[in-house]
C-alpha positions, 0 to 999 in steps of 0.5 A: 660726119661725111656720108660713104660714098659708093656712086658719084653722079656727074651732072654737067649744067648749063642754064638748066633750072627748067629740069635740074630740080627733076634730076635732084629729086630723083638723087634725094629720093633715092633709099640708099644713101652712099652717093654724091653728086657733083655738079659742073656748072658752065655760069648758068644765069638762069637760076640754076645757081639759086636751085642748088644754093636751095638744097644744102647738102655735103653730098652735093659738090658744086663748082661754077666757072666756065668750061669748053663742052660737056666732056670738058666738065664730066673731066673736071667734075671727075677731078673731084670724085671722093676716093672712096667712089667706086661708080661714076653715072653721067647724067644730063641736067634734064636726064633722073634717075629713074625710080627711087630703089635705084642706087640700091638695086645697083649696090647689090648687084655691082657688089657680086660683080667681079672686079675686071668689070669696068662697064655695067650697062642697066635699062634706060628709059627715053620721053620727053617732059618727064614722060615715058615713051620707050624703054630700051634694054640692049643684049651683048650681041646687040651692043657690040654690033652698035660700034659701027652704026650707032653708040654701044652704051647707053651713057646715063644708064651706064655705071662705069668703074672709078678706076677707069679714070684713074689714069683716063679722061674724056677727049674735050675735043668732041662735042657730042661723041666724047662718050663713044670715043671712050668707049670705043677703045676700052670695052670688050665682052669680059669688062661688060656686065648688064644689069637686069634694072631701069637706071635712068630717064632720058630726056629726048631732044638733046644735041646727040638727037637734034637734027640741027647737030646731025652733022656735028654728030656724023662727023665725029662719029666718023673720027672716032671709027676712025681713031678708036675703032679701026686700032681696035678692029679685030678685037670689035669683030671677035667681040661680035662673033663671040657674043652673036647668039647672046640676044637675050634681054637683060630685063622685062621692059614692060614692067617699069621697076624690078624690086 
């Protein structure tokens, strides 16, 4: 019999076997067992294929073919996530989840949460090598003020509600700033929860960071302010003054796990 599934996890790949399996082990560690993972591989040809054939698994659904961009393959991995989904996490192929207890922390706390949340936004942890360098837990306030100046969620930390995509997909057409365009015309003080955990590892050095992408990225900032933000600017100002004082961290970032 198929497991229940409470979280799907979408892992757009391309040529990654160098870090995929660090991002798989840390989903087969996991003590809670209610989660798929569904893989979206852009015909890798560095082995990639060979890593997940390695690893039979019903909880593990994979498609190979070809596809425009990693927004373009969160939208068809998102075709495919089980009914009984109730959180999407988007994951980079060289991206983990951060601590085996993870996906039980989330299932008790997102369980309390009240149905209107659509965003729950957890720690992120940033290194490179699978090395941690940083931890970073933003407040409300701190949050809503990134809409003009920086991304307002951490993705791979970020538990979104299924529903969000019943009816909603990325914009393919990005390539780096699909996930800001997203959130830029959806979240608002009450869809918002944080949760007091570290989700996630991230590995630094992806093309939202690279210098080499730096225009790519100014540029499509500059078109979601633009397309997503400014409809919504009075509601981001009012979010911004209703959660001005809400500075407190959610969590202890010099601890590396919560239990």
């Amino acid at each position: 019999m198929k497991p229940r599934c409470l979280f799907s996890v979408i892992i757009a790949v391309r040529n990654g076997a160098a870090t995929l399996p660090r991002a798989l082990d840390s989903l087969f560690s996991q003590t809670h067992a209610e989660w798929e993972c569904l893989i979206q591989d852009a015909l890798s040809e560095d082995g990639t294929a060979d890593i997940l054939a390695a690893r039979p698994d019903e909880r593990l659904n994979v498609v190979c073919e070809a596809d425009s961009g990693v927004y373009d393959a969160w939208n068809r991995a998102l075709d495919r996530i089980s009914p009984a989904s109730r959180w999407v996490m988007f994951l980079g192929a060289d991206d983990a989840l951060a601590a085996p207890h993870v996906l039980a922390q989330a299932a008790r706390v997102l369980d309390r949460v009240p149905e209107d949340i659509g965003f729950a936004q957890a720690g992120l942890e940033l290194g490179r090598g699978g090395r941690v360098r940083e931890r970073v837990a933003r407040s409300r306030a701190e949050i809503f003020r990134q809409f003009i100046c920086g991304m307002p969620l951490l993705t791979p930390a970020v538990f979104f509600r299924s529903t969000l995509f019943r009816s909603a997909r990325f914009d393919s057409s990005y390539r780096i700033a699909g996930d800001f365009a997203f959130v830029a015309e959806r979240l608002t003080p009450d869809n918002l929860a944080l949760l007091p955990f570290v989700a996630s590892y991230m590995e630094l050095g992806g093309l939202s960071s690279s210098l080499r992408f730096r225009p790519l990225l100014q540029a499509e900032r500059k078109r979601a302010l633009a397309e997503c933000v400014l409809p919504r600017a009075a509601d981001i100002v009012r979010a911004c003054i209703e959660t001005f004082e809400d500075t407190a961290a959610p969590l202890d970032l010099t601890r590396q796990s919560i239990s």
